[in-house]
TIVOKE-773695 format. One record per residue (C-alpha): residue in three letters; x, y, z. Coordinates in steps of 0.5 Angstrom, whole numbers, plus 2048, in hexadecimal, padded with zeros to 3 digits. Example, Ala and Ser with C-alpha at 12.3 -4.5 7.8 and 13.67 -1.06 7.14 Angstrom:
Ala8197F7810;Ser81B7FE80E;
This chain:
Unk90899074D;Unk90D990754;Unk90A997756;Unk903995754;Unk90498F759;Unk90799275F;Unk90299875F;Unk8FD99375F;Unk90098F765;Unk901996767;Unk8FB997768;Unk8F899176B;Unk8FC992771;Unk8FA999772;Unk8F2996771;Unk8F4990776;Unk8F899577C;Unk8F699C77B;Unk8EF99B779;Unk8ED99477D;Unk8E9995784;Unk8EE993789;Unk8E999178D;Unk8E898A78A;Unk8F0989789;Unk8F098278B;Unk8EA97F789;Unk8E8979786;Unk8EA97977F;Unk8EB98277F;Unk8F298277E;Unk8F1981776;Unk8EB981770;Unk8EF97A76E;Unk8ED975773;Unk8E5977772;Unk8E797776B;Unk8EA97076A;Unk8E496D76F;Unk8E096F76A;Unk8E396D764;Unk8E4966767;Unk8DC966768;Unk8DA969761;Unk8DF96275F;Unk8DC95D764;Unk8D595F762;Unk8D596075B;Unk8DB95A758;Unk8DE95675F;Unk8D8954763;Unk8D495175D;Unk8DA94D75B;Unk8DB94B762;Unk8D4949763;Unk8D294575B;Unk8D393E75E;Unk8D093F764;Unk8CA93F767;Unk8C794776A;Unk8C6948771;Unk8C1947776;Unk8C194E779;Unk8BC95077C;Unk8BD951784;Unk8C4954781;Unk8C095977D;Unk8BB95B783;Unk8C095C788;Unk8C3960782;Unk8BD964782;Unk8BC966789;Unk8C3969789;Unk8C296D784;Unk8BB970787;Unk8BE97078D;Unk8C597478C;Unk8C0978787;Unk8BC97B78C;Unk8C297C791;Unk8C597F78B;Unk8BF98478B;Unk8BE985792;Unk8C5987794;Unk8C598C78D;Unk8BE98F78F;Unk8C1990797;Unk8C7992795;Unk8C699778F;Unk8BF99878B;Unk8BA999790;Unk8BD99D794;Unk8C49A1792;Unk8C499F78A;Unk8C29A4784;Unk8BE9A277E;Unk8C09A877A;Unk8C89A977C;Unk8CB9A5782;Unk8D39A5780;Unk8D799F784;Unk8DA9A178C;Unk8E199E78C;Unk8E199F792;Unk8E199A799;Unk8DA99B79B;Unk8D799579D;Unk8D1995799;Unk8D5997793;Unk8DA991795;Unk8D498D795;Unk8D198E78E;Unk8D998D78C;Unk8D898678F;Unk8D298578B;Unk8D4987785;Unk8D9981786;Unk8D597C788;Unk8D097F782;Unk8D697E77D;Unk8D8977780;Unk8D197577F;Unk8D0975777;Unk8D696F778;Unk8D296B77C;Unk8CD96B776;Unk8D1968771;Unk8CD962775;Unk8C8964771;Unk8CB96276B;Unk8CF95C76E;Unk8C8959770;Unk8C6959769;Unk8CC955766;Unk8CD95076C;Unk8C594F76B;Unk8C694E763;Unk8C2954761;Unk8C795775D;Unk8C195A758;Unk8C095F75E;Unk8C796275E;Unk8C5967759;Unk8C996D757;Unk8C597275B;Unk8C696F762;Unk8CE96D760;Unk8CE97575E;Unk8CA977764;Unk8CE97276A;Unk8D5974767;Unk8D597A766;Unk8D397D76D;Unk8D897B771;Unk8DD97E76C;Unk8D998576D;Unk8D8985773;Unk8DF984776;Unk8E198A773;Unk8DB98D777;Unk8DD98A77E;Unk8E598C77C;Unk8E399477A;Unk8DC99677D;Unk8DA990783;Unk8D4996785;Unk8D099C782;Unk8CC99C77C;Unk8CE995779;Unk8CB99177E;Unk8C499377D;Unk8C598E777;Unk8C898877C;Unk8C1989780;Unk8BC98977B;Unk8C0983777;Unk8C098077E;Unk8B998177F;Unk8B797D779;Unk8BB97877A;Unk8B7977781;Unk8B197577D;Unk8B5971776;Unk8B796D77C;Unk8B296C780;Unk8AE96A77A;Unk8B3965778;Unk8B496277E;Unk8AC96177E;Unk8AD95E778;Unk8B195977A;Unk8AD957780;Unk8A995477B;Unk8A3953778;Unk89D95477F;Unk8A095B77F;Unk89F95E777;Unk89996277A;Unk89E96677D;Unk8A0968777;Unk89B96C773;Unk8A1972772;Unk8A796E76E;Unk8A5972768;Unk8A697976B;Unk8AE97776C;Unk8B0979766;Unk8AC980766;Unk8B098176D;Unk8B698076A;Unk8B4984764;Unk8B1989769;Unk8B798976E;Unk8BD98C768;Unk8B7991765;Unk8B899476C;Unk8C099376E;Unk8C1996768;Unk8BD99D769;Unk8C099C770;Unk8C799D76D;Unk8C59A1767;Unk8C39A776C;Unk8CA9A876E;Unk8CC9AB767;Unk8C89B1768;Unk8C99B376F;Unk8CF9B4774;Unk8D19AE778;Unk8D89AD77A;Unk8D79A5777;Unk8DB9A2773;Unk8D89A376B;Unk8DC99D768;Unk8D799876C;Unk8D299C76B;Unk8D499A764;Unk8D4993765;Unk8CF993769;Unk8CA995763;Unk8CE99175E;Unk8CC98A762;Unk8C598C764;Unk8C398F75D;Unk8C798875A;Unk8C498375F;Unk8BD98775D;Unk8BE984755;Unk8BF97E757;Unk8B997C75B;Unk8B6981756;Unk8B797C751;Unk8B6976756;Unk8AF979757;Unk8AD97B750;Unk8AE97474E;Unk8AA971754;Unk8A4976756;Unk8A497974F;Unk8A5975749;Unk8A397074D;Unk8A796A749;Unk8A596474B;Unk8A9960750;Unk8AB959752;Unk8A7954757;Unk8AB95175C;Unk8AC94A75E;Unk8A9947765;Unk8AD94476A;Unk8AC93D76C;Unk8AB93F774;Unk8A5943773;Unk8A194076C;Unk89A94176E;Unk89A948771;Unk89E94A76A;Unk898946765;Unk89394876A;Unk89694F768;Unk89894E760;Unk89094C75F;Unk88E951763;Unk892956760;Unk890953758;Unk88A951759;Unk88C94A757;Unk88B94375A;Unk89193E75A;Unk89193B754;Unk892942750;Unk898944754;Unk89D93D753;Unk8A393F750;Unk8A2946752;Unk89E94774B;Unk89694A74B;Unk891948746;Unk89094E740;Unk889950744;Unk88D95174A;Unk892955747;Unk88D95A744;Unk88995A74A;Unk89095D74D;Unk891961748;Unk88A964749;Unk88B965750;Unk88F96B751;Unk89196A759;Unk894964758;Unk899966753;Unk89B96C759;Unk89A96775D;Unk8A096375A;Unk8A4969759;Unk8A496B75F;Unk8A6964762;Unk8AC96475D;Unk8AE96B75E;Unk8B196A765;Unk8B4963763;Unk8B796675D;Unk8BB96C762;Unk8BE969769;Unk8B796576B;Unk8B9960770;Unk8B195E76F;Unk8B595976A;Unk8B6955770;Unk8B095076E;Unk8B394F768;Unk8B694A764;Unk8BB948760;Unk8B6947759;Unk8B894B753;Unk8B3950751;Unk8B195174B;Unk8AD958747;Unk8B095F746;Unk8B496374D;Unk8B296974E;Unk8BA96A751;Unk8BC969749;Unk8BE96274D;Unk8BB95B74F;Unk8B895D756;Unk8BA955759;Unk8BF950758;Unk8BE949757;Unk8C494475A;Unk8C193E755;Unk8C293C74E;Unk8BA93B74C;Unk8B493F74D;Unk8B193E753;Unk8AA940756;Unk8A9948758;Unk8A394B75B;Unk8A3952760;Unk8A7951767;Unk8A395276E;Unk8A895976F;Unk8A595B769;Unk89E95A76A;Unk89B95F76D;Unk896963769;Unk89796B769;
C-alpha cells in the first residue's frame, strides 16, 4: 500500500511541475486542482443543504437591480471574452483541424493564456446564478442538471488553464462563451420586466444551442484521434467525456419538455405587477377572472387547452428555461406549485404553509 501511495504522490508531483505551463505559475488559484476543488464543493454544499436552511424562516430577497446588473456583466465580459479569442487566435492564426499549444512568449499566445484564465474565473462568478435562486427562495429551480453543470466546469477547466492555456482547447471556451452572450442577454431582458417580453420571442432555442453546441465541441475534439496533432489526447479524452455527458443531460431535459410534453405547472403573479400578469393568463387561457381564482380552470377550460396544441408548447417551452438556469424566474413568487415537473421535481418553491393563488408570471408571458 505504502508503494501504491508514494507512486501516486510520485506521480502527481511529475504532473504539476514537469508536465504544467510554466506560464501561469502564480496565477490566481494555479498552484493547486484543491482550491477549484473546495470552492466547488462548498457551492454544491451551499446551494443544495446550507442556503435553503439558512433562508426557511426568513423572507426571499428583492433582487432585481442586483440580477440586471449581474447580467450585464456577464454579456459584458462574454463579448470581451469572444472578441480578444477571435483577435488573438481563431480568425486569423488558429487551425480548426489541428492547432497544437504554443508554449511559447509570444504576445498573442500569452494573451490567449490570459483569456483562458478570466474564461475559467468566470464559471465562478456564475455560482451567483445558483445563489440568486436560493436568496430569492426558488430552491425548486436548483435542479440536478444546473448543479451538475455550474459545479463541474471550473473543476475541468482548471486542469485546461494549468496544462494547455492555448491550442485546440479553446475552440470550446469561445463557442460556450458565444452561447453564453445570448443566455444572458436573454436573461437580462427577462429581468427588465414585463414591457420587454416581445424581445423574447427565441427563449425556446436556448436549450437547442446548448444541445447544438456540445454536438460540435465533440466532433471538434473527436477528430484529434485520427490525425497527427502534437495535442494532448487525454484532454482530448475528457473533452468528449463531458460534451458527450452535458449532451445526455439536456437530451434528457429536452425530451421531457419539447417531446413528451408533460405537463408543467403555472406560476404564481407578483404583487407589483397583478394587472399585466391577469391580462396575460385570460389571454393565454381564454378564461375571464372568475375561472382562473385559486389558479384553477373550469372542466371546459381544461379540455379547451388540451385541445390546443400551441398552448401546451407554449407552456413547455416557458418551463423549460425556468427549470434549467432561467433567471426569467425573476417575476416569480414564492407560491408553491402544484402538477407534475418535467425536471422530475418541483419547478417552484413556496416559503408559506398554505395554498396560495397561482397563474403564469409576466417573464413567462410571451407567446412563442
Amino acid at each position: 500500500m505504502s508503494a501504491f501511495l508514494k507512486n501516486v504522490v510520485d506521480g502527481y508531483n511529475d504532473l504539476m511541475i514537469n508536465k504544467r505551463d510554466p506560464r501561469v505559475d502564480g496565477w490566481f488559484l494555479m498552484s493547486s486542482p484543491f482550491p477549484t476543488l473546495l470552492i466547488c464543493s462548498c457551492y454544491i454544499y451551499f446551494v443544495k443543504s446550507l442556503g435553503p436552511r439558512l433562508m426557511r424562516d426568513r423572507k426571499p430577497f428583492e433582487l432585481r437591480s442586483a440580477i440586471i446588473i449581474y447580467n450585464v456583466i456577464q454579456v459584458v465580459a462574454s463579448i470581451y471574452l469572444v472578441y480578444k479569442g477571435l483577435v488573438h487566435a481563431w480568425l486569423f492564426r488558429y487551425s480548426l483541424r489541428c492547432q497544437p499549444v504554443d508554449y511559447s512568449d509570444d504576445p498573442d499566445e500569452l494573451i490567449v493564456a490570459q483569456m483562458c484564465w478570466w474564461y475559467y474565473f468566470c464559471k465562478f462568478t456564475e455560482f451567483l446564478d445558483t445563489i440568486f435562486f436560493v436568496l430569492r427562495k426558488k430552491f425548486d429551480q436548483i435542479t440536478n442538471l444546473h448543479v451538475i453543470h455550474h459545479s463541474i466546469m471550473p473543476a475541468a477547466v482548471w486542469w485546461g488553464v494549468k496544462f494547455t492555456p492555448g491550442g485546440h482547447a479553446t475552440f470550446f471556451g469561445m463557442l460556450n462563451t458565444f452561447v453564453h452572450i445570448i443566455m444572458y442577454t436573454y436573461y437580462l431582458l427577462a429581468a427588465m420586466g414585463p414591457k420587454y417580453q416581445k424581445y423574447l420571442w427565441w427563449k425556446k432555442h436556448l436549450t437547442t444551442m446548448q444541445m447544438i453546441q456540445f454536438i460540435t465541441v465533440f466532433f471538434h475534439t473527436a477528430q484529434l484521434f485520427f490525425i497527427e496533432c502534437n495535442f494532448p489526447k487525454i484532454l482530448a479524452y475528457i473533452m468528449c467525456f463531458n460534451s458527450i455527458m452535458f449532451l445526455s443531460l439536456f437530451s434528457n431535459f429536452y425530451i421531457q419538455a419539447y417531446i413528451k410534453r408533460r405537463r408543467l405547472p403555472t406560476i404564481k403573479k407578483d404583487d407589483d405587477h397583478d394587472d399585466t400578469v391577469k391580462s396575460e393568463v385570460n389571454h393565454r387561457n381564454g378564461k375571464s377572472n372568475d375561472k382562473i381564482a385559486n389558479g384553477k380552470s373550469s372542466g371546459k377550460a381544461e379540455k379547451e387547452s388540451r385541445g390546443v396544441g400551441k398552448m401546451i408548447t407554449n407552456i413547455m417551452t416557458n418551463a423549460s428555461a425556468a427549470c434549467y438556469i432561467g433567471q426569467n424566474g425573476l417575476y416569480q413568487s414564492n407560491g408553491k406549485a402544484k402538477g407534475t415537473d418535467s425536471c422530475k421535481s418541483k419547478m417552484y418553491s413556496s416559503g408559506h404553509t398554505k395554498s396560495q393563488k397561482i397563474g403564469y408570471s409576466a417573464a413567462e408571458k410571451k407567446h412563442l
